[in-house]
C-alpha positions as CSV (number, residue, x, y, z in Angstrom):
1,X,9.5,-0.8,9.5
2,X,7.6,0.1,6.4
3,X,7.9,4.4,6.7
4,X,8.1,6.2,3.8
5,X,7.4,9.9,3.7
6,X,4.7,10.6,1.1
7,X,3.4,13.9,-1.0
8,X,0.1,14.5,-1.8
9,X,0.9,17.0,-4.0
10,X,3.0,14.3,-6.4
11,X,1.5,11.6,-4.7
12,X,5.1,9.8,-4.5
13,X,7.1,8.1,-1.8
14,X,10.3,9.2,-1.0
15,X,13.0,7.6,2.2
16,X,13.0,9.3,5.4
17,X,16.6,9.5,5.0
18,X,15.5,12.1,2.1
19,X,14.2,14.6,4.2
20,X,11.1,15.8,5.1
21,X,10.5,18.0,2.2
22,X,9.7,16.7,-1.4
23,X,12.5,16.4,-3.3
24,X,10.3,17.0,-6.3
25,X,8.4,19.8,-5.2
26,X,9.9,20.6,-1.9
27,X,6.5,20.5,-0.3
28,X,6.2,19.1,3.1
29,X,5.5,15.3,3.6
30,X,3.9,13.2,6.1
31,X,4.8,10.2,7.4
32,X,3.7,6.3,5.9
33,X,3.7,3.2,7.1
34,X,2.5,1.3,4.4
35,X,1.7,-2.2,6.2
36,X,-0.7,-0.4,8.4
37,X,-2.4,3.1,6.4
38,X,-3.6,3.2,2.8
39,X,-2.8,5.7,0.4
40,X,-6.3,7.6,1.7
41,X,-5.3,6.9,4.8
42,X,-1.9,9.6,3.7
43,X,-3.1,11.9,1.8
44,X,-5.4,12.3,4.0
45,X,-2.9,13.3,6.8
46,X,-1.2,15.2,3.8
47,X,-4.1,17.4,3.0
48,X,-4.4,18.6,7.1
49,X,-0.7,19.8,6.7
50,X,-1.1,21.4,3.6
51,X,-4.2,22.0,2.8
């Protein structure tokens, strides 16, 4: 599978195995796949959670 855990807020990737919080700016992250959602596609799902 191609699931990375993404931030909107520093608009990186990090592992699942890395938590659900960014390790940069320990905001939470949502869930990528990247063969199937674009970046919009993320953030957008970011921005819901967040805000």
């Amino acid at each position: 599978m191609n699931e990375v855990y993404f931030c909107g807020n520093c608009r990186r990737q990090q592992q699942p195995s890395q938590g659900e919080r960014c390790i940069m700016c320990n905001r939470i992250t949502v869930s990528w796949y990247t063969d199937r959602e674009s970046e919009q596609d993320a953030l957008r799902k970011w921005r819901s959670i967040n805000g």
